[in-house]
N, C-alpha and C positions, 0 to 999 in steps of 0.2 A: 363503255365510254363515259365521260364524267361529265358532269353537268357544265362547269366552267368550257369545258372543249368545244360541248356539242353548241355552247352561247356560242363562240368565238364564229365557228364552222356558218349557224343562220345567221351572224354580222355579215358575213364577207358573202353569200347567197343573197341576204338582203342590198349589199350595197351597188349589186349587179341589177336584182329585181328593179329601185327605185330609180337608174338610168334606163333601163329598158322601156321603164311605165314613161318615162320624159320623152323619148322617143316616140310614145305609141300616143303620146295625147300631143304635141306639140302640135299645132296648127290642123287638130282635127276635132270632133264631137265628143264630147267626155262619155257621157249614157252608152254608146253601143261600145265603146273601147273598154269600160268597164266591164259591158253586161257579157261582151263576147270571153274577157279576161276569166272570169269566175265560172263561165259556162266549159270552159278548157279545163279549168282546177277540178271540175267535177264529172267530168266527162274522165278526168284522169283517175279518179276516186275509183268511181263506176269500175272502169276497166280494172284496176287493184282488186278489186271486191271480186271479179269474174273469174282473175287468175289464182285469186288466194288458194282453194283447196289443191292446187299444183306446185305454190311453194315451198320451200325446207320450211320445213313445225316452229323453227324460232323463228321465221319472219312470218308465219299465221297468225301468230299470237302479238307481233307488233300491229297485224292490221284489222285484228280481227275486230269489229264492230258491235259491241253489248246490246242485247234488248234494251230500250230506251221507256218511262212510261211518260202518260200526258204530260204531266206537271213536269217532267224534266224537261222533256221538248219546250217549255215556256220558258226554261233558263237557257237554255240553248238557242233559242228565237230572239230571245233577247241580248245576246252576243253577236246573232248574224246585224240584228238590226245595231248594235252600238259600232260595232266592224264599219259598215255601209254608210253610215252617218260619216264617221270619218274619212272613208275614203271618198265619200261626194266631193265633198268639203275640199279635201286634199289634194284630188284628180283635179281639179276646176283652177284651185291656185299654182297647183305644177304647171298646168297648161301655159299660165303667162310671167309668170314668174321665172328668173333664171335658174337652174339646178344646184346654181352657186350660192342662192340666197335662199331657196325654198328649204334643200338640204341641210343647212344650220338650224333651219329655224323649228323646224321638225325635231331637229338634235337634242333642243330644248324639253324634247319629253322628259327624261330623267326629274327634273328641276318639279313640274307640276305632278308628276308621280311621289316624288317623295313631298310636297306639299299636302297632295291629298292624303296619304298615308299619317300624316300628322294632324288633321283636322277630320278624316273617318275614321282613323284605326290607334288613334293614339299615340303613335311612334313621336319618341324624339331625337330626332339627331344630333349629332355629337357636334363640338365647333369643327373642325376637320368640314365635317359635309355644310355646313352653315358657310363654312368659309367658299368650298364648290359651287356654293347658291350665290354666294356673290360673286365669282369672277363670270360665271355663265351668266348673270346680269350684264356685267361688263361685257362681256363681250357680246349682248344681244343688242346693247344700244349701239356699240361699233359697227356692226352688220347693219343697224339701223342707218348709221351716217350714210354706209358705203351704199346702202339702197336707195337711200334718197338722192344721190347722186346719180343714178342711172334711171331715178324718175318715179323710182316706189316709197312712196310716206306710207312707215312703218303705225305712223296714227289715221291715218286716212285712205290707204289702199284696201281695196274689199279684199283682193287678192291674198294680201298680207296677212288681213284678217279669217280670211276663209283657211288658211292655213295655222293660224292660233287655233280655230279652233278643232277643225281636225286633228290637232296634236294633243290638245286639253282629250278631246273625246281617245284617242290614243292611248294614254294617259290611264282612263278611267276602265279602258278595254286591260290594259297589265293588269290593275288590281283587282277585276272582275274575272281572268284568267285563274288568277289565285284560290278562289273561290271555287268558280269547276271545278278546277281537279283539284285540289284536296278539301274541300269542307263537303264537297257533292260526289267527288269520289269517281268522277266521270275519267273512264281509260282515256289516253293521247287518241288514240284513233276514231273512238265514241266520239271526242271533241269537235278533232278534224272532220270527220264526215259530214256530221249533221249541220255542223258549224258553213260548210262550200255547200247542202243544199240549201242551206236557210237566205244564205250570200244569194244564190240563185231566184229567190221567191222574191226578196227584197227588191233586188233589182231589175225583176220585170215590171212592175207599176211606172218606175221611174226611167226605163229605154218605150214602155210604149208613151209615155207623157211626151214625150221628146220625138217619137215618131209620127202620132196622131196629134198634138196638141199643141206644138208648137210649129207656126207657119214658115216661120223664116228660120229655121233650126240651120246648126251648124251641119257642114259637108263633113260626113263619113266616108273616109279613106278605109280601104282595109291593110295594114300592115304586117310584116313577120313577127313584129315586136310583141302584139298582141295574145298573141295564145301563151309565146315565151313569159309572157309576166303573168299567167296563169299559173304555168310552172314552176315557175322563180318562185311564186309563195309559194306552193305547195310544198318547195323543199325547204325553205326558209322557215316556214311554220312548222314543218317535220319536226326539224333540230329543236326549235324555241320550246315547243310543246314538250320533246322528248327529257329537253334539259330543267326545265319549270315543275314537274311532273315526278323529278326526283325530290322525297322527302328530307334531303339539305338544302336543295337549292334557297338561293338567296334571289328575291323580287328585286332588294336594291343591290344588287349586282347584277344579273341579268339583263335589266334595261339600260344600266349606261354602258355596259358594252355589247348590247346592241348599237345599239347609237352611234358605236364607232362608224358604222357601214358608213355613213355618211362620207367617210374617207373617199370611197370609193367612187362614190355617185360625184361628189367635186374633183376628183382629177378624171373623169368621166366627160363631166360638163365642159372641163378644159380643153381637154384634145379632141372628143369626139363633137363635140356640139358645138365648139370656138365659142364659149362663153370666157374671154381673157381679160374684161372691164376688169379693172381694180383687183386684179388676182393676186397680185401678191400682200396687198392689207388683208384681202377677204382671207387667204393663208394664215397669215397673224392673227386675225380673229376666231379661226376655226382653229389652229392648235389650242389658242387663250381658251375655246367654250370647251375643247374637248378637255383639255385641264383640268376645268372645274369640271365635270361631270365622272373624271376618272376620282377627283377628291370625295364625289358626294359618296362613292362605294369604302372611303378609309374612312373609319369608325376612331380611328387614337385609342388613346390608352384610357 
């Protein structure tokens, strides 16, 4: 399966995941929605790992798990924790934020991916992707109008801002991807594994801070949405991994179609969730960011 396919396949996994997670945080406690999320992704692992010597020999060898030594564990600890960082971040602004607006703005990864790609790694894009970087401008300040109309200042919301930067830290997770597996050489499945117990460590300090240490902490609901968005990544990252992992693949193609999924989560938020404020400008502004973000991937002549 080709790497461009297997992108397309974790868009459309992903654009289901990020409605499920809206679902499963919406008027409840972010910490145990999280910690139960990643505790299902790894429980799912487990189980994989238990059944492997019973599968056909080509799907052993997709799941099979490498010896790992210390110092690799430290590069791989250091993914759960950049992972975690952003999805605090991000679970916290999904929570109040509408799907219509968090969704866009998250979309925005591409734009600081290929930013940092040219201030860490030296890349220069071509006018084509220069020209991508400014219509996704444009259309970030339009998203900005239409959310200030519904009461979110795009300079002044924490909300807003806890979702910048969950997306910078996003961001920084793609180009750190790139690095595992091929500078470090780590299999897709070494990645995945270690990768959901590490997600696991991270996020018990911060569900018991939240059960012990905070008084007036928010009501925990338990929902079906919850485990689902454990498994939603798990297959979403399947694909991402599988396709990042082949020695063509392209980073700046990759993640702006990823970023399509967003498609998905906003006609999500429209019917399933009746988020309809301003939906047909916020349309005009999501095809305008997906525009540029489909330009940052065409290089010209």
């Amino acid at each position: 399966m080709s790497w461009i396919l297997l992108t397309v396949l974790s868009a459309l996994v992903l654009g289901v995941y990020d409605l499920l997670k809206k679902m499963a945080v919406r008027e409840n406690a972010v910490p145990p929605v999280l910690f139960w999320g990643v505790i299902t992704g790894l429980l799912a692992w487990l189980l994989l790992r238990l059944v492997t010597p019973v599968l056909p020999e080509a799907w052993q060898a997709a799941v099979t798990v490498d010896p790992v030594t210390l110092r690799e564990h430290g590069f791989l600890f250091g993914k759960g924790v950049l992972v975690s960082s952003s999805w605090i971040f991000g679970y916290f602004a999904l929570k109040h934020l509408p799907i219509t607006l968090a969704g866009p703005i998250r979309s925005t990864s591409p734009l600081w991916t290929i930013l940092l790609a040219v201030i860490l790694l030296g890349e220069m894009p071509s006018a084509w992707q220069w020209g991508g970087v400014a219509i996704i401008l444009v259309a970030f300040y339009l998203f900005s109008l239409l959310g200030k109309a519904e009461g979110f200042s795009f300079h002044k919301d924490k909300w807003v801002l806890f979702m910048m930067v969950a997306t910078l830290l996003g961001s920084v997770s793609s180009l750190y991807d790139k690095i595992l597996l091929h500078q470090l050489q780590f299999s897709v499945a070494t990645l995945q594994f270690w990768f959901s117990v590490y997600l696991v460590v991270v996020m018990v300090p911060f569900v018991l801070v939240w059960r012990f240490g905070i008084k007036n902490r928010s009501r925990f609901e338990w929902r079906w949405t919850i485990p689902t968005v454990g498994i939603g990544l798990l297959i979403a990252d399947a694909f991402y991994f599988a396709a990042i992992s082949d020695p063509e693949a392209l980073i700046s193609v990759i993640t702006p179609v990823r970023r399509t999924s967003v498609i998905i989560g906003f006609i999500g938020g429209v019917w399933f969730l009746h988020e309809r404020k301003n939906v047909k400008w916020k349309l005009i502004s999501l095809i305008l960011m997906i525009f540029g973000v489909l330009l940052l991937n065409w290089k010209g002549q």
